[in-house]
Backbone as CSV, one residue per row, in Angstrom:
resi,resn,N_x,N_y,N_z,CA_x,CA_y,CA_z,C_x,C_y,C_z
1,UNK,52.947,62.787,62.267,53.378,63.373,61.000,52.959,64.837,60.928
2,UNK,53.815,65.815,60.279,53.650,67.206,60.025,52.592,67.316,59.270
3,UNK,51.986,68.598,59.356,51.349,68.909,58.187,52.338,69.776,57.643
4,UNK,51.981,69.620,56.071,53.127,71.060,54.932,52.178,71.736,54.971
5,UNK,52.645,73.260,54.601,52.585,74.433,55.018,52.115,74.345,53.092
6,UNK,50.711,74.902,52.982,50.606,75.051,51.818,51.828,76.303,51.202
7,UNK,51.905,75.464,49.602,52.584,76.299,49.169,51.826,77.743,48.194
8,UNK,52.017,78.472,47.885,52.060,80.178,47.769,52.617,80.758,46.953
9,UNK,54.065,80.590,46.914,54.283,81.844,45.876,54.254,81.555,44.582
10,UNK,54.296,81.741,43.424,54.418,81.199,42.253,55.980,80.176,41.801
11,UNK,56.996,80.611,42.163,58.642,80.035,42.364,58.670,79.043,43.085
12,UNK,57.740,78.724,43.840,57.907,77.983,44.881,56.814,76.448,44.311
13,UNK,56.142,77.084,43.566,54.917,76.144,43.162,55.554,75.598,41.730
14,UNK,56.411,76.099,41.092,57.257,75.621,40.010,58.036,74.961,40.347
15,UNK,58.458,75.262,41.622,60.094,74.235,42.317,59.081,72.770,42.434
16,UNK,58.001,72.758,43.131,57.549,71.660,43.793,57.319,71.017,42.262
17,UNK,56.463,71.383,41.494,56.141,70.865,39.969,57.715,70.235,39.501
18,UNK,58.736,71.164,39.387,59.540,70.467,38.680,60.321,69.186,39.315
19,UNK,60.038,69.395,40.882,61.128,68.506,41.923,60.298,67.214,42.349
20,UNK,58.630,67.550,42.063,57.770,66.450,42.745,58.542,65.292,42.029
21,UNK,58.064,63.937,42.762,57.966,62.516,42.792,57.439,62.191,41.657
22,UNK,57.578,60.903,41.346,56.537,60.068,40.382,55.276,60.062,41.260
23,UNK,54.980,59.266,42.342,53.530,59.664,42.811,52.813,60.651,43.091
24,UNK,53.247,61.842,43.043,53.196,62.677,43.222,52.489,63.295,41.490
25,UNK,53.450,63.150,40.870,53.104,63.318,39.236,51.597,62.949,38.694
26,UNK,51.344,61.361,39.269,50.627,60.451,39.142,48.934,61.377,39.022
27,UNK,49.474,62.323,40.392,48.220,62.222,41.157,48.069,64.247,40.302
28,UNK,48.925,64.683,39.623,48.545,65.443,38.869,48.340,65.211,37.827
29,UNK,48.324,64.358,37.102,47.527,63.786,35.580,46.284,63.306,35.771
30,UNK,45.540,63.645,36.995,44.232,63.490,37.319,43.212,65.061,36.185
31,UNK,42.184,63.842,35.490,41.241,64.951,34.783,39.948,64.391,35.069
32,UNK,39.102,64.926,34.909,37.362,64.778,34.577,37.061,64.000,34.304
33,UNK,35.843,62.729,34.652,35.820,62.020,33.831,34.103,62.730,33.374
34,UNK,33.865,62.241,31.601,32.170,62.574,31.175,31.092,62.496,32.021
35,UNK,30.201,62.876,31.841,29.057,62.937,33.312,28.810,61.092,33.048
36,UNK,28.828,60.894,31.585,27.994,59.515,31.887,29.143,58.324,32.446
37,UNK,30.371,58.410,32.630,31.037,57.682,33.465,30.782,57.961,34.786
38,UNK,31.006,59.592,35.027,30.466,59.919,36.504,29.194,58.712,37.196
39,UNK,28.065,58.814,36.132,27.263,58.488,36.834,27.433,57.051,36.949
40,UNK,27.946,56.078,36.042,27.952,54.823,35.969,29.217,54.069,37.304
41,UNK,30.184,54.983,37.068,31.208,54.875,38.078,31.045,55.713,39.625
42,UNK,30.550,56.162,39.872,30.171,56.868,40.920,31.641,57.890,41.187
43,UNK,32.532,58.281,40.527,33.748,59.146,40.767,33.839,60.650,39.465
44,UNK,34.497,61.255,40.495,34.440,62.631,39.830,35.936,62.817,38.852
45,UNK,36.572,62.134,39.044,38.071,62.739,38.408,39.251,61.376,38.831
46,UNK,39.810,61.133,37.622,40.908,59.980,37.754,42.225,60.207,37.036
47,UNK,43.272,59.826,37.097,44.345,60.219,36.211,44.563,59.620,35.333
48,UNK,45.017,59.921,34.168,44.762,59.893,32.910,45.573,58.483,32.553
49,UNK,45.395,57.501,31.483,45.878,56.418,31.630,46.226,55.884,29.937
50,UNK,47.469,55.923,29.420,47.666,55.483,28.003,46.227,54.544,27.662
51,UNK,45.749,54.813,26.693,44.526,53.866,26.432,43.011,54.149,26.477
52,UNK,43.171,55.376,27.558,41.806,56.313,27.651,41.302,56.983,26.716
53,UNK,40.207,57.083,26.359,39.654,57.749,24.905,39.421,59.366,25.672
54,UNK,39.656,60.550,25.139,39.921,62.007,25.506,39.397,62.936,24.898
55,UNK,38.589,63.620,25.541,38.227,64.651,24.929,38.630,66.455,24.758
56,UNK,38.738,66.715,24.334,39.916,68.169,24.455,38.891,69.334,24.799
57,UNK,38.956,69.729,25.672,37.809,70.883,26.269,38.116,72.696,25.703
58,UNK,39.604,72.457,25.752,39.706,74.126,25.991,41.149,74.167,24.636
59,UNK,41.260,75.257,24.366,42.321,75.544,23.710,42.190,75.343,21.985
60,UNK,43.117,75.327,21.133,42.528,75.360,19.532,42.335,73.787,18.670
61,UNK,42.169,73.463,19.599,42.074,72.218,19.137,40.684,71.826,19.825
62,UNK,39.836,72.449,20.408,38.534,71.783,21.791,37.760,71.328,20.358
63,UNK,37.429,69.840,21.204,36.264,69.258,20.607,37.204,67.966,19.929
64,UNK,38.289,68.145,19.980,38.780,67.141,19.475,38.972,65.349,20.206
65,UNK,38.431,64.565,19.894,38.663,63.198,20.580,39.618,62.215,19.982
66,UNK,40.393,61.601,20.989,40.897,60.498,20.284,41.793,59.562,21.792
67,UNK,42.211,58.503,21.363,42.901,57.664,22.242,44.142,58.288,22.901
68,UNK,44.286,57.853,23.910,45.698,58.457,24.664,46.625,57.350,23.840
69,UNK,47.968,57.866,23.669,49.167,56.990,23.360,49.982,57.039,24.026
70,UNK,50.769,58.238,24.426,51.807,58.289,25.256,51.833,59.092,26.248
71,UNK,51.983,59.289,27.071,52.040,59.764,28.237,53.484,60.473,28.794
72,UNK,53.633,61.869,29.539,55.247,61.872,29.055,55.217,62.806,30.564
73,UNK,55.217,62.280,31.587,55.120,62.085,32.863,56.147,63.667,33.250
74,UNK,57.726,63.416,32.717,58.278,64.685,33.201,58.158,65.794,32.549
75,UNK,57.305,65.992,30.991,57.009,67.205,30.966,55.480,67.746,31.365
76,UNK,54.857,66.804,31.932,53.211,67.090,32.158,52.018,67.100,31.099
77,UNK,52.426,66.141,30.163,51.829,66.474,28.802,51.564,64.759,28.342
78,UNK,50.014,65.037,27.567,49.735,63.452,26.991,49.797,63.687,25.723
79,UNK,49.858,62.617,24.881,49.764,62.502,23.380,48.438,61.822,22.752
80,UNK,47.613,62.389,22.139,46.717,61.403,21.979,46.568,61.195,20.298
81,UNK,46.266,60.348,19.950,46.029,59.564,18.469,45.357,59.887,17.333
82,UNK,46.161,60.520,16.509,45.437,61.300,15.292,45.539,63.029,15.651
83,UNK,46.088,63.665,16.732,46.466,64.721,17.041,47.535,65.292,16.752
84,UNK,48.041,65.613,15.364,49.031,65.344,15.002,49.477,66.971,14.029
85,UNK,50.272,67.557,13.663,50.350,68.749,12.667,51.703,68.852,11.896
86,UNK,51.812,69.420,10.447,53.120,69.417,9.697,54.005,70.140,9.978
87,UNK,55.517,70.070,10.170,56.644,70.524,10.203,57.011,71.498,8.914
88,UNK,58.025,72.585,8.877,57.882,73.096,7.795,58.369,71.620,6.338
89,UNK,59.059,71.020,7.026,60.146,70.164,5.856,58.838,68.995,5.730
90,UNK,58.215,69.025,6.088,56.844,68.013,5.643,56.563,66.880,6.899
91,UNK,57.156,66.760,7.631,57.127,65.675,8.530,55.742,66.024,9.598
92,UNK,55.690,64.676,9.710,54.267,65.246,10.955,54.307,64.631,12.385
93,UNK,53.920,65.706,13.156,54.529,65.591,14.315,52.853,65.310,15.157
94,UNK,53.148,64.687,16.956,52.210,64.361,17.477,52.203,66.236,18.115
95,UNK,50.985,66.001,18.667,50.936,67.473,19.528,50.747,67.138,20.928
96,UNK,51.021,67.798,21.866,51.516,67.567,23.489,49.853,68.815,23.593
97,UNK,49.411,67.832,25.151,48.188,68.128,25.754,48.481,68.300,27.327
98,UNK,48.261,69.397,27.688,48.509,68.942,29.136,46.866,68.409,29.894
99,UNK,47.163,68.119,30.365,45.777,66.917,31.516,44.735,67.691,31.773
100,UNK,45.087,68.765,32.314,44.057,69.829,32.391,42.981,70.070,31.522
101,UNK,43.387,70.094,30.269,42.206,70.725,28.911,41.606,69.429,28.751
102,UNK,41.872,68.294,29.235,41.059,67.313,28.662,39.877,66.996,29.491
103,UNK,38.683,65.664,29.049,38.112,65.086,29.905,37.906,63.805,29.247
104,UNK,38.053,62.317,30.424,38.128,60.945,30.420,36.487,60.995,29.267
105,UNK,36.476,60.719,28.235,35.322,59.933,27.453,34.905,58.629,27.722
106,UNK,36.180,57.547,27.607,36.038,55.985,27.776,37.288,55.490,29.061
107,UNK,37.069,54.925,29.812,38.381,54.470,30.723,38.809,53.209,30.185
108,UNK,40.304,52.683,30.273,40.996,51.535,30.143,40.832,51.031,31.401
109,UNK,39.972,49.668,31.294,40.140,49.146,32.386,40.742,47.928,32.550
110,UNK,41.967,47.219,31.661,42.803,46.308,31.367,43.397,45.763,32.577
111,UNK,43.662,46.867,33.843,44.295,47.006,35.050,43.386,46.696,36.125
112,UNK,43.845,45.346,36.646,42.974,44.818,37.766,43.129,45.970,39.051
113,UNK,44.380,47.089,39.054,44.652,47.599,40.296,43.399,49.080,40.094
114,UNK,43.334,49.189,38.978,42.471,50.761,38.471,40.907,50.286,38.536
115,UNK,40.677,49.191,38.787,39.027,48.622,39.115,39.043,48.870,40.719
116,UNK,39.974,48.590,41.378,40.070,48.741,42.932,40.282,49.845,43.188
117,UNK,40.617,51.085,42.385,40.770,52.238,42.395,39.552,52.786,42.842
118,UNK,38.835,52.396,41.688,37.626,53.131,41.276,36.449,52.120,42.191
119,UNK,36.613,51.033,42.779,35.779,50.897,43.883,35.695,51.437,45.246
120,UNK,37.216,51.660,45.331,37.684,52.501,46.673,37.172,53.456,46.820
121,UNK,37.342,54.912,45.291,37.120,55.972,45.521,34.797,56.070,45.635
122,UNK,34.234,55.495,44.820,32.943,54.703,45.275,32.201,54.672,46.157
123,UNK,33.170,54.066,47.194,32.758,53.598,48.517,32.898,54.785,49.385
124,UNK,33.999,55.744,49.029,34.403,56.558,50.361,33.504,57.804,49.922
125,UNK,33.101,57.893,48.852,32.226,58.834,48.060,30.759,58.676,48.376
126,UNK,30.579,57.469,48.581,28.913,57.144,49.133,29.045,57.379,50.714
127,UNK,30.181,56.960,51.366,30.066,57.176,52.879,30.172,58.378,52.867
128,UNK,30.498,59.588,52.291,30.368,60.822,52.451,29.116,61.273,51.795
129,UNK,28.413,61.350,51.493,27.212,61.333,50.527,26.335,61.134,51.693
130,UNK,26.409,60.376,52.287,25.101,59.375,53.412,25.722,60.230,54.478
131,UNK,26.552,60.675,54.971,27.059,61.502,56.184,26.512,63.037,56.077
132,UNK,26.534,63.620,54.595,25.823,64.415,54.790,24.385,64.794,54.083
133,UNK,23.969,64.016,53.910,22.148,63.750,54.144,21.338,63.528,55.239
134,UNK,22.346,62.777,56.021,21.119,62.329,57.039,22.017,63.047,58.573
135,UNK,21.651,64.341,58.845,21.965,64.975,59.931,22.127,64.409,61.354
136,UNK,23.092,64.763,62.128,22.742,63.736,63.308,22.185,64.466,64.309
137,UNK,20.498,63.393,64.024,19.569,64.200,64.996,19.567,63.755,66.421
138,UNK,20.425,62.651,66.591,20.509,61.871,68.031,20.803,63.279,69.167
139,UNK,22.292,64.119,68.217,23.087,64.876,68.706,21.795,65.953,69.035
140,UNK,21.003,66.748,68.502,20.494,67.751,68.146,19.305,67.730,69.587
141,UNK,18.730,66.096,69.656,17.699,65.999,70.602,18.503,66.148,71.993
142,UNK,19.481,65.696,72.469,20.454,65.481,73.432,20.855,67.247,73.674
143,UNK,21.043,68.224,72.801,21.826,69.160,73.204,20.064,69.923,73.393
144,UNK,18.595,69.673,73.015,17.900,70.251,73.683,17.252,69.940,75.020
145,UNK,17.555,68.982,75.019,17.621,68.177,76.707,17.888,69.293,77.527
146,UNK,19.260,69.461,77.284,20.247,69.948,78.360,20.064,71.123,78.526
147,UNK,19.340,71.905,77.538,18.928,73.282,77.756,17.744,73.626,78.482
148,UNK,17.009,72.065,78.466,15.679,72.434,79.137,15.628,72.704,80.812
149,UNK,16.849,71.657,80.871,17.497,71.081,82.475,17.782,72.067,82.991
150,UNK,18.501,72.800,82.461,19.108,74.517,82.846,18.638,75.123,83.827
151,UNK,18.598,75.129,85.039,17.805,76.145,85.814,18.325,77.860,86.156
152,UNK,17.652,78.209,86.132,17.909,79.621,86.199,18.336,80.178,87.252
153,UNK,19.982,80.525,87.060,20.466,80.665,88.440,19.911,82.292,89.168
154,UNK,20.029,82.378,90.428,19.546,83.546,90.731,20.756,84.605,91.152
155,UNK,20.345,85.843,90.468,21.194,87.082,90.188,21.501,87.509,91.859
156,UNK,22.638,87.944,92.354,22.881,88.533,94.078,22.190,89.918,93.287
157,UNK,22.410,90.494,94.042,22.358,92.257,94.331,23.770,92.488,94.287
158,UNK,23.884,93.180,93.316,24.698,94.111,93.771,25.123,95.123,94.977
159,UNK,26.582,94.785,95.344,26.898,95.973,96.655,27.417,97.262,96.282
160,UNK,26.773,98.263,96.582,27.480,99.147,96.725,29.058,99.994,97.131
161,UNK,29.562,100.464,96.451,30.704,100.792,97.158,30.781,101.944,97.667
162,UNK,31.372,101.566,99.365,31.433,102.869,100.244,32.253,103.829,100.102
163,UNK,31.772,105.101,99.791,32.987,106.263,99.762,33.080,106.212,101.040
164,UNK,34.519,106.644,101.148,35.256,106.904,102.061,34.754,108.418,102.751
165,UNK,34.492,108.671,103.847,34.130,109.646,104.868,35.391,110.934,104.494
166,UNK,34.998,112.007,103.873,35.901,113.018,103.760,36.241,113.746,105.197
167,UNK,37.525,113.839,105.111,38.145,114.444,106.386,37.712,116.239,106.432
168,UNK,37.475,116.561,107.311,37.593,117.997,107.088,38.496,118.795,106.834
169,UNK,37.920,120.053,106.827,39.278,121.222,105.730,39.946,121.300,107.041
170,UNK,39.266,121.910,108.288,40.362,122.078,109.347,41.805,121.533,109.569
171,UNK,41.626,119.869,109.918,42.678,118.831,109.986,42.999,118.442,108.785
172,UNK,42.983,119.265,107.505,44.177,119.155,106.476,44.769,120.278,106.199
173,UNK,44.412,121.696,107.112,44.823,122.988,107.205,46.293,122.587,108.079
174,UNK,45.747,121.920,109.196,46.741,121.377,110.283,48.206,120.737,109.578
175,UNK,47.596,119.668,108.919,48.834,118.645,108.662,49.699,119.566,107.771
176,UNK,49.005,120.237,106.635,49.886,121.263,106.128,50.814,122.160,106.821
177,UNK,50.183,122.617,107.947,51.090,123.557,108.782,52.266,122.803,109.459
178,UNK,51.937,121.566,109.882,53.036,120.701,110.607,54.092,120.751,109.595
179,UNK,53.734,120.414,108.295,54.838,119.729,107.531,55.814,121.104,107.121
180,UNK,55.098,122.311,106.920,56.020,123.557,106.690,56.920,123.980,107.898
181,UNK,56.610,123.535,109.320,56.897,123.584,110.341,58.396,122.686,111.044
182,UNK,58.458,122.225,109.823,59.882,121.206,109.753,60.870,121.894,110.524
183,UNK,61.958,121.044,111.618,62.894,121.503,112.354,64.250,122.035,110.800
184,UNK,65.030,122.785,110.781,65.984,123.539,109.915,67.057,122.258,109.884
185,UNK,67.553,121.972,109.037,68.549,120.658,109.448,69.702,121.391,110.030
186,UNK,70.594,121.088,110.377,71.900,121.369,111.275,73.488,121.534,110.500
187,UNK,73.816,122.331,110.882,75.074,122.831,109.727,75.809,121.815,109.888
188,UNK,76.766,121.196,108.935,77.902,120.209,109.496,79.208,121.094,109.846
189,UNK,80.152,120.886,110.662,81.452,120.672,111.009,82.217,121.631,110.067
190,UNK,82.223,121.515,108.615,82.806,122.130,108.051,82.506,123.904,107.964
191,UNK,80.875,123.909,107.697,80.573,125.453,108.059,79.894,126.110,109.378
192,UNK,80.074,125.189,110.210,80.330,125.881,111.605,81.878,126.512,111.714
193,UNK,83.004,125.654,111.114,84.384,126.277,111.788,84.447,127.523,110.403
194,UNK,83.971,127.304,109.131,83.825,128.590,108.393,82.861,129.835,109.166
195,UNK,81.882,129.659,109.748,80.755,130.449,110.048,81.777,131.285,111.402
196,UNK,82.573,130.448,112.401,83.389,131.186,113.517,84.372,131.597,113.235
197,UNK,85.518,131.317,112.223,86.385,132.262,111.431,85.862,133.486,110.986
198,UNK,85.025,133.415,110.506,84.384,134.729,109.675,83.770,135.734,111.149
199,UNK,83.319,135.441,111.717,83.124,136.381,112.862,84.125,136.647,113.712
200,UNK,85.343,135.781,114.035,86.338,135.863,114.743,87.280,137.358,113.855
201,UNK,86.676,137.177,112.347,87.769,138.046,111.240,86.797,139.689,111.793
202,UNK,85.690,139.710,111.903,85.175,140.659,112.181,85.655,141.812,113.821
């Protein structure tokens, strides 16, 4: 299987938001849960579940708690109970939360599959926990072994490199003279019979 190529640009991170999956969705209605579930449940963050009691962290409403009711999956937004404000014509409307500003107060645990959830995530949370506490010193004694074993190889000498024996000035006075000494190349055919016309005209 591929890995995806994290996504980046902002257009591109809206396409995926608006085009993702239901499981996909699922796994972004994940919020906080209170430290004292943290600690009782051993998990850091679960997705949000009609029935969960909520606490509102950020925005003009923070501090506010109440039950989840509805849940509204394709716009990214929960409803929770007693969160509610007037219309001009008097009517009163619920108010939309997105997942983010909140944090889990109480979990619904009605769902035999969301207990196996939360044992799963538990378990893989303590095996990581215990993996990095206890260092692996097996590894650590083994790699100073091998350094002790090491013997110290021995360095050659370096060789020198031989310059080459300079020729003297004489015998490169010489070769110069040979090469200026070149035979004249030879007229062709055509200005030999020009070269004997012209003296024949004389």
């Amino acid at each position: 299987m591929q890995a995806t190529k994290p996504v980046t640009k902002p257009t591109k991170q809206r396409k995926m938001l608006y085009r993702a999956p239901d499981h996909i969705r699922y796994k972004l209605f994940a919020t906080s849960l209170s430290p004292e579930l943290r600690a009782s449940h051993g998990v850091k963050a679960l997705p949000v579940r009609s029935g969960d009691t909520v606490r509102i962290m950020r925005g003009d409403h923070k501090g506010f708690e109440g039950k989840i009711t509805r849940i509204h999956r394709k716009k990214y937004r929960i409803y929770a109970e007693g969160l509610t404000r007037e219309k001009v014509d008097g009517t009163t409307i619920l108010i939309s939360i997105h997942p983010s500003k909140v944090m889990i107060t109480h979990l619904n645990l009605d769902d035999k599959w969301r207990k196996k959830i939360l044992e799963r995530k538990k378990e893989a949370r303590k095996k990581v926990e215990e993996v990095a506490e206890k260092p692996p010193e097996e590894v650590a004694e083994v790699k100073e072994e091998i350094v002790e074993e090491k013997v110290p190889v021995e360095e050659k000498p370096k060789r020198r490199k031989r310059k080459a024996a300079r020729k003297p000035a004489a015998e490169k006075v010489k070769k110069k003279a040979e090469k200026e000494e070149k035979p004249k190349a030879k007229k062709t055919r055509a200005k030999r019979k020009t070269a004997k016309k012209t003296e024949g005209e004389r």
